[in-house]
N, CA and C atoms as a LAMMPS dump frame, in Angstrom:
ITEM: TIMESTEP
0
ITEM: NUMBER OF ATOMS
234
ITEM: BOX BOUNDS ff ff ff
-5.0000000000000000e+02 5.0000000000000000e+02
-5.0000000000000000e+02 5.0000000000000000e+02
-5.0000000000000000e+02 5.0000000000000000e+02
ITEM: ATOMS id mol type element x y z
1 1 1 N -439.5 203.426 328.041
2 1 2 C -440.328 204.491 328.59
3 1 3 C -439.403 205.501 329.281
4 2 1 N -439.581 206.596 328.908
5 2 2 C -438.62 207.831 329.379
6 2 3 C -438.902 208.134 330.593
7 3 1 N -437.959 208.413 331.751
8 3 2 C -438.015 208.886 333.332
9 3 3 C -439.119 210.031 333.121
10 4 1 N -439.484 210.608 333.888
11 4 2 C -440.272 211.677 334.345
12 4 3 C -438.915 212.801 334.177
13 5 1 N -437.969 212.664 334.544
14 5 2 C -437.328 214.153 334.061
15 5 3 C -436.721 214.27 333.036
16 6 1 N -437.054 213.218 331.516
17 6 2 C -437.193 213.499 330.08
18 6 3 C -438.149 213.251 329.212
19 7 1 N -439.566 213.531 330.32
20 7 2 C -440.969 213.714 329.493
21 7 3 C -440.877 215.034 329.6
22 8 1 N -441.532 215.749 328.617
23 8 2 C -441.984 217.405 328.617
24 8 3 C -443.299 217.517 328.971
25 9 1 N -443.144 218.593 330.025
26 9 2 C -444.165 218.731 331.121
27 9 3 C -445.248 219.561 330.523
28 10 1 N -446.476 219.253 330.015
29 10 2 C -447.488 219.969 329.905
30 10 3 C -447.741 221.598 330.545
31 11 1 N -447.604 221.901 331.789
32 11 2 C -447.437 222.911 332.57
33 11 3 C -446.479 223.152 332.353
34 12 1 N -445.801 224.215 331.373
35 12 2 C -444.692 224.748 331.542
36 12 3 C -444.864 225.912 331.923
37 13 1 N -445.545 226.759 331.839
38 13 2 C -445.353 228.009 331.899
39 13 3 C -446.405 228.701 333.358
40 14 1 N -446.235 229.391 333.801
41 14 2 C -447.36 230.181 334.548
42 14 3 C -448.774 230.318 334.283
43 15 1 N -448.601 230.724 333.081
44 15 2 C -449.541 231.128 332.269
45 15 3 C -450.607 230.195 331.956
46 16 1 N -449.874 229.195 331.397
47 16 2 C -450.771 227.972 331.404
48 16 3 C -451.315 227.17 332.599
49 17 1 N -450.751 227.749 333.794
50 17 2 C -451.132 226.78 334.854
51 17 3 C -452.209 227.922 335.53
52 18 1 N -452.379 228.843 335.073
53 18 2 C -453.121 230.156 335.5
54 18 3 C -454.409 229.939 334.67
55 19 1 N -454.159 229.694 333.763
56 19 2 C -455.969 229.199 332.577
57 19 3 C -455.944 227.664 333.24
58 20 1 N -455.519 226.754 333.158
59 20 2 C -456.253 225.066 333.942
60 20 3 C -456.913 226.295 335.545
61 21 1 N -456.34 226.522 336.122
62 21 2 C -456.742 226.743 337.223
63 21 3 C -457.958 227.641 337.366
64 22 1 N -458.13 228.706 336.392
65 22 2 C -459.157 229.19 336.273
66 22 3 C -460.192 228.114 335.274
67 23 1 N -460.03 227.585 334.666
68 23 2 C -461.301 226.658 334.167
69 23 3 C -461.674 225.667 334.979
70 24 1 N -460.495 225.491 336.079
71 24 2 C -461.13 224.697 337.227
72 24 3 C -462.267 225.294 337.75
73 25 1 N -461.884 226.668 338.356
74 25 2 C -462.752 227.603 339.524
75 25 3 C -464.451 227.844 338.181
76 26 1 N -464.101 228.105 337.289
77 26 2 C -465.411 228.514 336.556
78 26 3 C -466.252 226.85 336.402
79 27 1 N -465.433 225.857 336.582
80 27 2 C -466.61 224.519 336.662
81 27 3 C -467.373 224.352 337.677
82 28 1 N -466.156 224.264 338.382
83 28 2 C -466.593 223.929 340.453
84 28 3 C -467.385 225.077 341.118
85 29 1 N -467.607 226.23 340.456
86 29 2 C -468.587 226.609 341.117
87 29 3 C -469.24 228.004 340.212
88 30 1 N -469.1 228.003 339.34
89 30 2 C -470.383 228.481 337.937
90 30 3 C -470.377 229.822 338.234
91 31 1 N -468.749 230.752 337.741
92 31 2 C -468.917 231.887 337.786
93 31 3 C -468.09 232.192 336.568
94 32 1 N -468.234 233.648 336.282
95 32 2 C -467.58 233.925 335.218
96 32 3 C -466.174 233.953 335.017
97 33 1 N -465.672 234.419 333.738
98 33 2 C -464.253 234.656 334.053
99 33 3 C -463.687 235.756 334.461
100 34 1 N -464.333 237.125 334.076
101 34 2 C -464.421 238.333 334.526
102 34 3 C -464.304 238.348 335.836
103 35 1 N -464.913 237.493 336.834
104 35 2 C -465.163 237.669 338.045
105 35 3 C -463.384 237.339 339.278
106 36 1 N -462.984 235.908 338.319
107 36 2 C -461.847 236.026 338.881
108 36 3 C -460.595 236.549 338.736
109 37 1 N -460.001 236.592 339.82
110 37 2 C -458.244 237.377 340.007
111 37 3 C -457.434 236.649 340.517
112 38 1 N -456.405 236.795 339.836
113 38 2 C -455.518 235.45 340.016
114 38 3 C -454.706 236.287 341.128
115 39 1 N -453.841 235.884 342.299
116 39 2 C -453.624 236.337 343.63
117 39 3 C -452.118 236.243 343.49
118 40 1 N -452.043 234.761 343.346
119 40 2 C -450.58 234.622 343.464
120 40 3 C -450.387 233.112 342.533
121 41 1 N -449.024 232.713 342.26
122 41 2 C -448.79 231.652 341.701
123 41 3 C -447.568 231.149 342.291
124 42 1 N -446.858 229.677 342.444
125 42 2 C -445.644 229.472 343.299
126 42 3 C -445.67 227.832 342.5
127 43 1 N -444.068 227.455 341.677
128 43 2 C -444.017 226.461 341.332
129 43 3 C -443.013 225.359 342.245
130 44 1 N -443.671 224.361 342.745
131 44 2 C -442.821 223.625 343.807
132 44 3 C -442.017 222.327 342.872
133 45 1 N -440.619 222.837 342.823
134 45 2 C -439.965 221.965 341.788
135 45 3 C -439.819 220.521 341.916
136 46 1 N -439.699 220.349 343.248
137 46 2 C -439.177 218.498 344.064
138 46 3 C -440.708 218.194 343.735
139 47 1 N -442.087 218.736 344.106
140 47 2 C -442.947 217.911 343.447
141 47 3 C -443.597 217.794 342.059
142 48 1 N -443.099 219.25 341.122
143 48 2 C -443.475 219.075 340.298
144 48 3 C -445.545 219.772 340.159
145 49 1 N -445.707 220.486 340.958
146 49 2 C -446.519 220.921 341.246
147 49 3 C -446.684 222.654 341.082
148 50 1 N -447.519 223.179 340.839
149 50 2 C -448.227 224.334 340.535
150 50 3 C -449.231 224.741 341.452
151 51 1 N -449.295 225.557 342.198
152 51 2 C -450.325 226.134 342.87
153 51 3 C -450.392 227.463 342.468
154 52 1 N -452.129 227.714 342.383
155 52 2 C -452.108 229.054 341.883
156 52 3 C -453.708 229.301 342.911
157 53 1 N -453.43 230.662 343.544
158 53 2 C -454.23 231.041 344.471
159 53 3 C -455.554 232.168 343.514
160 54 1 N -456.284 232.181 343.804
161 54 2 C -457.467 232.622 342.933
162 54 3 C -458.512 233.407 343.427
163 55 1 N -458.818 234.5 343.417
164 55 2 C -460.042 235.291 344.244
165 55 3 C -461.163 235.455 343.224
166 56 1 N -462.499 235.486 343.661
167 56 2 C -463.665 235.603 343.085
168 56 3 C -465.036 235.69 344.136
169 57 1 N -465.751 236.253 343.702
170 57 2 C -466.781 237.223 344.103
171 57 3 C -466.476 237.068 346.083
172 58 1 N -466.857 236.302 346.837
173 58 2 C -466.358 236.763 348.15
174 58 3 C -465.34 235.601 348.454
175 59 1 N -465.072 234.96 347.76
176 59 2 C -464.317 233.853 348.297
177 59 3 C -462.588 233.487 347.897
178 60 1 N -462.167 232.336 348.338
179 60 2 C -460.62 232.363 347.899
180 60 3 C -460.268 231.109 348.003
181 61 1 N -459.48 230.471 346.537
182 61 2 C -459.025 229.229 346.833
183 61 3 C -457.648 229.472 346.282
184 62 1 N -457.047 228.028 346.347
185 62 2 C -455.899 227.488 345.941
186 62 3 C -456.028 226.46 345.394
187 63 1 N -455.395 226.42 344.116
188 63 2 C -455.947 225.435 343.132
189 63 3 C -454.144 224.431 343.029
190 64 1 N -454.114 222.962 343.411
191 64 2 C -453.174 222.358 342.971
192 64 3 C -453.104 221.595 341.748
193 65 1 N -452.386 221.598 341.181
194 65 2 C -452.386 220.65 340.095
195 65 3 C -450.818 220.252 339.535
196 66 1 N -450.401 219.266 338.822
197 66 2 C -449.679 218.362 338.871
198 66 3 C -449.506 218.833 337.353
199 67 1 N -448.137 219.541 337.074
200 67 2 C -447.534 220.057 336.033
201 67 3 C -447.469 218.758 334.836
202 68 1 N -447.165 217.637 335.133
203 68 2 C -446.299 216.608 333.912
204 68 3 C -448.012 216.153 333.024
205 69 1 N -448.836 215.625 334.224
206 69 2 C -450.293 215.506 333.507
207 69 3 C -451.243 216.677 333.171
208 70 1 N -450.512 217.801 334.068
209 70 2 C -452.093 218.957 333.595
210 70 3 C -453.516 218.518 333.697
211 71 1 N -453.323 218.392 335.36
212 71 2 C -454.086 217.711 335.932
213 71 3 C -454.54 218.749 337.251
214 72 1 N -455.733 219.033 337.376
215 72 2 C -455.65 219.582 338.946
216 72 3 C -456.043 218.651 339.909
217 73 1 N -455.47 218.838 341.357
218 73 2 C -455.012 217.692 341.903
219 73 3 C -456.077 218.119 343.139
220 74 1 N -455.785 219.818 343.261
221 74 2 C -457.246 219.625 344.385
222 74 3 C -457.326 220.956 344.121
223 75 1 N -459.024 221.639 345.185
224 75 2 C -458.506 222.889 344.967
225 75 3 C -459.579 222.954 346.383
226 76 1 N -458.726 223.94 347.456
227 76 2 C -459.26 224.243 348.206
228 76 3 C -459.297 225.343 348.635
229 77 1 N -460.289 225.867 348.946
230 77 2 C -460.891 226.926 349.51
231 77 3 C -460.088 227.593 350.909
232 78 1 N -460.466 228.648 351.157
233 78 2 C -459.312 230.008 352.367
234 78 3 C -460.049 230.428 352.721
């Protein structure tokens, strides 16, 4: 079984961690896609983690999720 730093990480790109995170926000709380704006994005390398911050109609979260599974890990609200 290969270490974790010679599996290829599902989340590679921004981009992709920018669509999981928005299909998060359009489940968890039943808005369109039109509606959201992606704010900011920041990849934390020692954990291997993706956060991508997200605005929509009055509100604001931060969505975590876990690059190797492409997994979101939480997403909380600002």
């Amino acid at each position: 079984m290969p270490g974790i730093g010679l599996m290829k990480k599902r989340l590679e790109t921004e981009k992709q961690a920018i669509v999981l995170a928005v299909s998060g926000i359009i489940k968890k709380y039943n808005v369109s896609q039109d509606e959201i704006k992606t704010l900011e994005t920041q990849y934390d390398a020692d954990a291997g983690d993706w956060y991508v911050a997200l605005g929509f109609a009055d509100k604001r979260a931060v969505i975590r999720m876990d690059s190797v599974h492409a997994t979101i890990l939480e997403i909380n609200e600002v």
